[in-house]
C-alpha positions in Angstrom: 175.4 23.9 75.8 174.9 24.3 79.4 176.4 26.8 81.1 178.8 25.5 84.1 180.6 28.7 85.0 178.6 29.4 87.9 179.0 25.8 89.2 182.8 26.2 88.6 182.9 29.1 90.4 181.2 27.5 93.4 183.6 24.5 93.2 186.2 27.1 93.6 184.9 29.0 96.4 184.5 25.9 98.0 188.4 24.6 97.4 189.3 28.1 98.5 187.3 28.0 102.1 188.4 24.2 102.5 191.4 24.7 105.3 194.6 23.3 103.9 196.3 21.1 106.0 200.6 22.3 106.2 202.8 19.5 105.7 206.3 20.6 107.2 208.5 18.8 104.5 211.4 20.1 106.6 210.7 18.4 109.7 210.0 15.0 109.3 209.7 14.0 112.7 206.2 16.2 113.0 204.8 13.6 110.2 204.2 10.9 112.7 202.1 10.4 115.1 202.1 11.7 118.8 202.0 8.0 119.7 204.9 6.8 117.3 206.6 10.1 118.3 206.5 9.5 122.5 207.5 5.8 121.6 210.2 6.4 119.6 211.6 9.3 122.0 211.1 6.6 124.9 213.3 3.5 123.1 216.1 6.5 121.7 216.4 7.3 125.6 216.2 3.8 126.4 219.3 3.3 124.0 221.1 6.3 125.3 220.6 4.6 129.0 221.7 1.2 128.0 224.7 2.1 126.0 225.7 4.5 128.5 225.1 1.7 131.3 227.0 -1.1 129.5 229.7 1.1 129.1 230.4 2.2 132.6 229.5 -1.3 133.7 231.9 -3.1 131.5 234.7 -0.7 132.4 234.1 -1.3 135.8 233.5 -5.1 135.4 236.2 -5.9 133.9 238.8 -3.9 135.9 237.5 -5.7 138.9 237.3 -8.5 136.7 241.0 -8.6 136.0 242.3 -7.6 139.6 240.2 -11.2 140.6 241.9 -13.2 138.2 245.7 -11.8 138.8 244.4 -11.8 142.9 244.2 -15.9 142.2 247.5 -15.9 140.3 249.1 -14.5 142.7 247.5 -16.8 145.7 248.5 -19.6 143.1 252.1 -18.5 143.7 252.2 -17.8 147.2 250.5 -21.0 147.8 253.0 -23.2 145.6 255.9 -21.0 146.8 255.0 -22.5 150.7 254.4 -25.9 149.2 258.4 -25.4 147.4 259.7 -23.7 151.0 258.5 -26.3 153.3 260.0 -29.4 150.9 263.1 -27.6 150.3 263.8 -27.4 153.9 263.3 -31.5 154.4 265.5 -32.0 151.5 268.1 -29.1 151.8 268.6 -29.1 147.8 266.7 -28.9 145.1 265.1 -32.2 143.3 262.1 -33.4 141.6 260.5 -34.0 145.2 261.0 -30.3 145.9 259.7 -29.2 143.3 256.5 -31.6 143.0 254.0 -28.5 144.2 254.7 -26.9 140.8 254.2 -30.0 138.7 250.7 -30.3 140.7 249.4 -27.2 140.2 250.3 -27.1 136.7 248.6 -30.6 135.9 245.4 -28.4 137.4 245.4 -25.5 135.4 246.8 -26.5 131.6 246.7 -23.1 130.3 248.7 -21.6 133.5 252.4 -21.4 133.2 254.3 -21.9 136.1 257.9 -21.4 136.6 260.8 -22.1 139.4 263.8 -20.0 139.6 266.7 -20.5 142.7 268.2 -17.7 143.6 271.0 -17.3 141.2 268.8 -17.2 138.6 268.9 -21.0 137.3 265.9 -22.4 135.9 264.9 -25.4 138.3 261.0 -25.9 136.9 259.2 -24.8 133.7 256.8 -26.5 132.1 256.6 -26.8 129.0 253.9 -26.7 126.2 256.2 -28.3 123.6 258.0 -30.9 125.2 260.0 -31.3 121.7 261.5 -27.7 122.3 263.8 -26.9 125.2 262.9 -23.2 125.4 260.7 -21.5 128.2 257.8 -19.6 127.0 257.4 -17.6 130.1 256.6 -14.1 129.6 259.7 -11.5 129.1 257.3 -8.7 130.3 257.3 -9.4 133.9 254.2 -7.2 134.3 252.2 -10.4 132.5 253.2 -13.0 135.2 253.0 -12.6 138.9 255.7 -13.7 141.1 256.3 -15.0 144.7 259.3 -15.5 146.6 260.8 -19.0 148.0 261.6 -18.4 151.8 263.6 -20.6 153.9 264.7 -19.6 157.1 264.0 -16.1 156.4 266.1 -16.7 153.0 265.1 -15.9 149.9 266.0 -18.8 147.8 264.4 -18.8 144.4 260.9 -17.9 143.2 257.5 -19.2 141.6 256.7 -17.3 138.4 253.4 -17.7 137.1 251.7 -16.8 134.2 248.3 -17.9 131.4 249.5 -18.9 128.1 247.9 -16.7 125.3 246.9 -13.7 127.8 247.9 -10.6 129.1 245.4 -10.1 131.8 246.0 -13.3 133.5 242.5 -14.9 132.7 242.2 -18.4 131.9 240.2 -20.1 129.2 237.6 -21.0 131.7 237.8 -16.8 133.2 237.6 -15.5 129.5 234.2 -18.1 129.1 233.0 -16.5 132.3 233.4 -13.1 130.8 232.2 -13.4 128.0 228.9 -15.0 129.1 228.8 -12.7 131.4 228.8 -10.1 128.9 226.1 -11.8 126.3 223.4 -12.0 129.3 224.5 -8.0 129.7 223.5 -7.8 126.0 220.3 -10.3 126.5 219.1 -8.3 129.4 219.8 -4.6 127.9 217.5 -6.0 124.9 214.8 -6.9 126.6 214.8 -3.9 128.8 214.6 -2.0 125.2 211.7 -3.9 124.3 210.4 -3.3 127.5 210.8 0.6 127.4 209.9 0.5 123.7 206.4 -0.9 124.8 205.7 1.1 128.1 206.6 4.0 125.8 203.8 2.8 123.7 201.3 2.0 126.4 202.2 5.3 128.0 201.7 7.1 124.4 198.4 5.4 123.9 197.1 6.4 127.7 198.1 10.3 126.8 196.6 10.0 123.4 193.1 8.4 124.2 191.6 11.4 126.2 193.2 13.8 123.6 191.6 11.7 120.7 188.4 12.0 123.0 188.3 15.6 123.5 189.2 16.0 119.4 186.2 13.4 118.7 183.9 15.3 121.4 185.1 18.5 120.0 184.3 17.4 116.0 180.7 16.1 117.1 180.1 19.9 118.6 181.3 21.5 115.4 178.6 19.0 113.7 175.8 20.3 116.1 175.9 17.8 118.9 176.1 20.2 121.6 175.6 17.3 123.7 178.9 15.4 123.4 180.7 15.5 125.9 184.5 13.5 127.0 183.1 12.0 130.1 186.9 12.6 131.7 187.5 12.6 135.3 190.3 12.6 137.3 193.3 14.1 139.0 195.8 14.6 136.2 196.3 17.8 134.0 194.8 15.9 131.0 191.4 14.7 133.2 191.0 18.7 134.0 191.7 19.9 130.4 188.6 16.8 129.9 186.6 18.7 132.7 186.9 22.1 131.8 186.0 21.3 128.3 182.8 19.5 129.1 182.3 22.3 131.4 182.8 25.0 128.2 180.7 22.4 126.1 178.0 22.6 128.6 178.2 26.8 128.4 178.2 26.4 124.4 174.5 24.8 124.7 173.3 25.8 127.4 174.2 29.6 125.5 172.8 28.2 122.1 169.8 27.1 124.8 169.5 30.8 125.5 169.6 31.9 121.6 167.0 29.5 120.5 164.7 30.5 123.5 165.9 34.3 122.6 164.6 33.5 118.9 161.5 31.9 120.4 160.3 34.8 123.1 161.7 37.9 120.5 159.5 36.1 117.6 156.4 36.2 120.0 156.9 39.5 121.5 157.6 41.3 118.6 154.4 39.3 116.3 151.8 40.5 119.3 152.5 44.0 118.5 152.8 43.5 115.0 149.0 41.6 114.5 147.5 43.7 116.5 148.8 46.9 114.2 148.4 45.0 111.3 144.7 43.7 112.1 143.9 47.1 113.2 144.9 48.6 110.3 143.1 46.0 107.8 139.9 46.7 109.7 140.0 50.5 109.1 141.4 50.3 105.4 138.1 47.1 105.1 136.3 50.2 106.5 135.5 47.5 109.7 136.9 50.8 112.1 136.7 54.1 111.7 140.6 55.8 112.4 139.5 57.4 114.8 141.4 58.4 117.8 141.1 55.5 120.2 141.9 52.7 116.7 145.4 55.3 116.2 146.3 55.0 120.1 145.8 51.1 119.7 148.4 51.3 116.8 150.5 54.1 118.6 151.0 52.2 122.4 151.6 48.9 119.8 154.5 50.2 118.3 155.7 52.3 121.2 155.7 48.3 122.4 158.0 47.6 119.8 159.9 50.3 120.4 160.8 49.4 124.3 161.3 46.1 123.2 164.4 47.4 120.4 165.6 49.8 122.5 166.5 47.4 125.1 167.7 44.7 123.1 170.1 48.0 121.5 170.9 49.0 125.1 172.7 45.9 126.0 174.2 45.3 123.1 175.9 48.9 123.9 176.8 48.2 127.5 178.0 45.0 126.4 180.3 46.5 123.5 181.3 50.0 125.7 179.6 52.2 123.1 177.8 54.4 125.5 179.6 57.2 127.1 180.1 57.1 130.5 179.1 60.4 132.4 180.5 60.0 135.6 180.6 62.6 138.9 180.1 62.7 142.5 176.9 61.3 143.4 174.9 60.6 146.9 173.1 58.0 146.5 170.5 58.5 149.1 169.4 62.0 147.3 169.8 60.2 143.5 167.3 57.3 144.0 164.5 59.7 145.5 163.4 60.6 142.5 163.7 56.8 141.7 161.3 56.7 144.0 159.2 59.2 143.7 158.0 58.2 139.8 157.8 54.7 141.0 155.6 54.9 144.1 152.4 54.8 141.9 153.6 52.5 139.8 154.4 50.1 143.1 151.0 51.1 144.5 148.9 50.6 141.5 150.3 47.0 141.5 148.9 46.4 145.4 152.5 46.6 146.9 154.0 48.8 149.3 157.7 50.8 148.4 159.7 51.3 151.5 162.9 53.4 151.2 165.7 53.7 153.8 169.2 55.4 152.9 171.9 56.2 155.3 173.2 59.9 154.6 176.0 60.8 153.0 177.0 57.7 150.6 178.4 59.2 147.8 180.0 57.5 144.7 181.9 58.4 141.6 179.4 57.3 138.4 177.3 58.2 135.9 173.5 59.3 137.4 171.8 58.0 134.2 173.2 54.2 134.4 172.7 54.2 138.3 168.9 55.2 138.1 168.3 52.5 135.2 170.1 50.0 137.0 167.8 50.7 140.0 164.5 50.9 137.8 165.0 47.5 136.5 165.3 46.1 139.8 162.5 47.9 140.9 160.9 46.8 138.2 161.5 43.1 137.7 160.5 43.1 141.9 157.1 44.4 140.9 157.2 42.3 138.3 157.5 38.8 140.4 155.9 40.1 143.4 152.1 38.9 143.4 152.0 40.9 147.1 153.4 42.4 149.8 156.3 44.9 149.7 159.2 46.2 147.8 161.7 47.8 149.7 164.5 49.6 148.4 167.8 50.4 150.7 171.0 52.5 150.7 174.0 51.9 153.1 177.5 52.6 153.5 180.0 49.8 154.2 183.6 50.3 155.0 184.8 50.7 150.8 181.8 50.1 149.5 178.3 51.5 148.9 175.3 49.6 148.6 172.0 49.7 146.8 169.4 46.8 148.1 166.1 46.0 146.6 164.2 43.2 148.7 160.6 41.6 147.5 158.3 39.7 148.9 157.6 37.7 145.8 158.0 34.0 144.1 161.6 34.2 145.2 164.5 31.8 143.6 165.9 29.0 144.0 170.0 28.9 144.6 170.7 27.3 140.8 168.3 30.7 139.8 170.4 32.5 141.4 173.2 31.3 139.8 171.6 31.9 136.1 169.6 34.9 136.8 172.0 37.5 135.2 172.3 35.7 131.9 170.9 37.5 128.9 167.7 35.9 128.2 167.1 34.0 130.8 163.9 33.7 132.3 162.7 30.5 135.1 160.4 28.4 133.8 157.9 28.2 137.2 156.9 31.9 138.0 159.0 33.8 135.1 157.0 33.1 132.1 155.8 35.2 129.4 152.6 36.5 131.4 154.8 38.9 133.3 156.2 40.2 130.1 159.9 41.2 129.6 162.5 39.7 127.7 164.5 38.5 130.5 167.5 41.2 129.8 166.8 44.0 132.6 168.9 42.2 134.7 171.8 41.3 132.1 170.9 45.5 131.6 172.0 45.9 135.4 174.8 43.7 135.3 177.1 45.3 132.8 176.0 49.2 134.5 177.5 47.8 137.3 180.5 46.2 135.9 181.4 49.6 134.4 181.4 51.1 137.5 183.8 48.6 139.2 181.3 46.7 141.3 179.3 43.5 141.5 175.9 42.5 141.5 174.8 39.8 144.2 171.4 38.5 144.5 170.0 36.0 147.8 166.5 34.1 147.6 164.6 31.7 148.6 161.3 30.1 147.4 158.2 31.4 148.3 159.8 34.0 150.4 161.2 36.8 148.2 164.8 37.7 146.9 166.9 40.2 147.3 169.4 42.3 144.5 172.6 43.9 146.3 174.4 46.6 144.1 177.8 47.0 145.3 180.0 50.0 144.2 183.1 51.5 145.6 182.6 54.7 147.8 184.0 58.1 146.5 187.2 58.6 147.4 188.8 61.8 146.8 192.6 61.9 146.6 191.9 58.4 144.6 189.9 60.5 142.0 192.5 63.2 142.1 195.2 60.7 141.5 193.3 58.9 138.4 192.7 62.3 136.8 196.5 62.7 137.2 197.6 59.7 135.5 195.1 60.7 132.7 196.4 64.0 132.4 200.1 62.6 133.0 199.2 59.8 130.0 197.3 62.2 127.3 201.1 64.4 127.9 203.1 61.3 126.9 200.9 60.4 123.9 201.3 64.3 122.4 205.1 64.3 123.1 205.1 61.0 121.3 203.2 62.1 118.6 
C-alpha cells in the first residue's frame, strides 16, 4: 500500500497555517455586515426620532387641540347668550321667541347640547336627544360644559350651558374626524420618513463601504503579487486620504521590491565577475594552461579581496541599520579629523584627473565617533570621484549657529531633483550616468545616511544636470554643559536601575 503519512502530514500543516476566521457567537450584531450594520443603526435612530417626535407632538397637538374646540364652545355660548339678552329685552319674559337662538344653534350642531337656565335655576331650554324622555342629559360635571351668562341691563338673568354629547373634551364628531386624520397622516408621514432614513442609511453605508471594499480588493491583489494595484481614491474626506496614503505605501512596496530585484540583479553580477575570473584562473593552472606563479595568485588574491569589499559593505549597513556597531563617540574638530581624509585621498583624486580642494573654518568641534565620520566622508569623496568625468572635488567644513557642516561639491554628471529625492535609498543607482561601469553597489550613500542619523543629523544633497551636486552633512556642534548634562541623566538612570534591581 502506498504510504500517505507524509501527505497527511502536509495536509495538516497546511490546516494548521490556514488563519481561522473568529466568529463571536456572543455578539451577534458583529455577524452582519458594515452595510446592514450602519443601516440598521440609521432606521433604530430614525425610530427613536419618530416616536419621540410623535409623542411630544401629539401631546402638544392635542392640548392645543382641545383648548380650540372648548375656545368655540364657549364663543357658541357667548354668541347665543347675546342672541337670548337682546330678545329677552323686546319681550320682557321668557317664551319660545326668546329663546329661538338656542333652538338655532342646536339644529346646527346635532351632537352639541345646549341648555337655558333663568336665574332661579328653572330649566327654560334643553334639548333633547330622546324626545320620549323628559330628563336633561346635560353634564353634572360642570367642568364638561362651558357656560355663559344672560345679561340684561347689567342683570344677570339666566345662562346658556353648552356641552357635546358623548365627550369630555368638548370635540364634536366632525373635531374627533379631524383629529384623528390628523393623526393617521402623522403616522403616514413618520413611515415614509423611516423608509426614507432606512434607505439613505443604506446609500450612506454603501458610499462608506465601496472605497473600504476597494482598498481590501487593492490590498488582496498586492498580497497576490500585483504590486501594481492600486485604489485610484481621491478626495477630501478621511476615507479618500486613507485611499491616498495607501496607494502612496503601495507605490513604496514596489518600488522597494523594484530595489530588491535590481539588488538581486547587480549583487548576482558583481559577485559572478570575481567569482569566473578565480575560477577560470584557477582551471587554467590546475589544466596546467598557467603556471601559479605570483602574478596568476595576485589575479586570484585582488579577485577575492573584490569579494570581500563587496560583503563587507553589504554587512556594514545591515549593522548601521540594525545599531549593532558600537558607537565610539568624543570631542572631535572636524577641520583637523578630515585632513587625514584628505591626505590618503589626494592621490586617489589626482590619479583620476580631478583636483581636491579643502577649506575648514577652525574650531568646529562635535561630539561622535572618528571612525563613522571619516567613512561617511570617504564615501562621499568617493562616489564624487566616482561620477565626476572632470574637474574638481571640493570638500568643506563650516560652522553654523547649532550645527556643523561637512560639504562635498563635484563637478560631475550631477542629478536631477527626483535623484535627489531617491539617491539615499539602498540600492539605488540612476539609470543615465550611474550604471554598472562606475562600479559600486549603490549603498555608500544608504552607508552615509544611517552614520549620520546616529549622530542626530541629516544628510541633504542639491544638484543639477550637467553641473555637479553637492552632499551637505549636518551634525550638531559640541556643546558642553549639554554633554555634561546627558552623562548625568545616564549616570542618574544606571543608579535607578541598580536600586531597582
Amino acid at each position: 500500500m502506498p504510504n500517505t503519512e507524509p501527505a497527511q502530514a502536509v495536509d495538516q500543516d497546511r490546516k494548521q497555517e490556514r488563519p481561522k476566521r473568529r466568529v463571536n457567537s456572543g455578539a451577534p450584531w458583529k455577524r452582519f455586515s458594515y452595510t446592514t450594520r450602519v443601516t440598521i443603526s440609521f432606521a433604530l435612530i430614525s425610530l427613536m426620532t419618530i416616536i419621540v417626535a410623535f409623542g411630544v407632538l401629539s401631546f402638544v397637538w392635542e392640548g392645543h387641540f382641545q383648548e380650540y374646540t372648548r375656545d368655540n364652545m364657549e364663543r357658541t355660548a357667548d354668541s347665543t347668550a347675546h342672541a337670548i339678552a337682546e330678545n329677552y329685552m323686546d319681550a320682557k319674559s321668557w317664551s319660545p321667541d326668546v329663546l329661538a337662538p338656542a333652538a338655532t344653534t342646536a339644529g346646527l350642531n346635532r351632537n352639541v347640547g345646549i341648555q337655558v337656565v333663568d336665574a332661579n335655576g328653572t330649566v327654560r331650554y334643553d334639548n333633547y336627544p330622546d324626545r320620549g324622555k323628559r330628563s336633561s342629559l346635560a353634564p353634572t360635571n360642570k367642568s364638561r360644559m362651558v357656560s355663559s351668562p344672560i345679561i340684561v341691563d347689567d342683570e344677570e338673568i339666566g345662562s346658556v350651558n353648552v356641552w357635546v354629547y358623548g365627550s369630555d373634551t368638548m370635540l364634536t364628531q366632525a373635531d374627533r374626524e379631524y383629529r384623528d386624520g390628523s393623526y393617521r397622516a402623522m403616522l403616514v408621514a413618520m413611515a415614509l420618513a423611516m423608509l426614507i432614513s432606512i434607505a439613505l442609511g443604506m446609500l450612506f453605508a454603501r458610499s462608506l463601504v465601496n472605497p473600504i471594499n476597494r482598498m481590501t480588493r487593492t490590498a488582496k491583489a498586492i498580497k497576490e503579487g500585483d504590486l501594481t494595484a492600486r485604489t485610484g481614491l481621491t478626495g477630501e474626506d478621511e476615507v479618500s486620504h486613507l485611499g491616498e496614503t495607501f496607494d502612496a505605501m503601495a507605490e513604496a512596496i514596489e518600488k522597494d521590491r523594484m530595489m530588491e530585484r535590481r539588488l538581486t540583479t547587480d549583487v548576482a553580477h558583481e559577485l559572478r565577475t570575481p567569482l569566473m575570473a578565480i575560477q577560470a584562473t584557477i582551471e587554467a593552472i590546475v589544466d596546467g594552461v598557467f603556471e601559479p606563479d605570483e602574478e596568476r595568485l595576485g589575479t586570484i588574491d585582488a579577485e577575492v579581496q573584490r569579494l570581500s569589499r563587496l560583503v563587507d559593505a553589504l554587512l556594514k549597513l545591515s549593522r548601521l541599520e540594525n545599531r549593532k556597531i558600537p558607537m565610539n563617540k568624543k570631542r572631535l574638530n572636524l577641520g583637523e579629523l578630515l585632513t587625514d581624509i584628505i591626505g590618503t585621498h589626494e592621490a586617489y583624486v589626482r590619479e583620476s584627473g580631478l583636483d581636491l580642494i579643502f577649506e575648514a573654518e577652525p574650531n568646529v568641534e562635535v561630539f561622535g565617533d572618528a571612525d563613522m565620520l571619516r567613512q561617511a566622508t570617504a564615501n562621499l569623496i568617493s562616489n564624487a570621484v566616482r561620477y565626476t568625468p572632470e574637474g574638481s572635488i571640493t570638500v568643506r567644513v563650516a560652522r553654523g549657529d547649532t550645527m556643523a557642516s561637512i560639504s562635498v561639491a563635484d563637478t560631475g554628471i550631477g542629478l536631477s531633483p527626483e535623484e535627489c529625492k531617491m539617491v539615499f535609498s539602498r540600492f539605488w543607482r540612476g539609470d543615465a550616468g550611474r550604471n554598472r561601469a562606475q562600479g559600486g553597489l549603490g549603498i555608500g550613500l544608504s552607508v552615509v545616511k544611517e552614520i549620520v542619523d546616529r549622530h542626530n543629523g541629516w544628510v541633504r544633497v542639491e544638484g543639477e544636470k550637467g553641473v555637479g551636486a553637492t552632499f551637505t552633512i549636518f551634525l550638531p556642534l559640541y556643546d558642553e554643559n549639554r554633554e555634561k548634562n546627558k552623562k548625568q541623566d545616564r549616570g542618574n538612570a544606571r543608579r535607578d536601575s541598580n536600586k531597582a534591581k
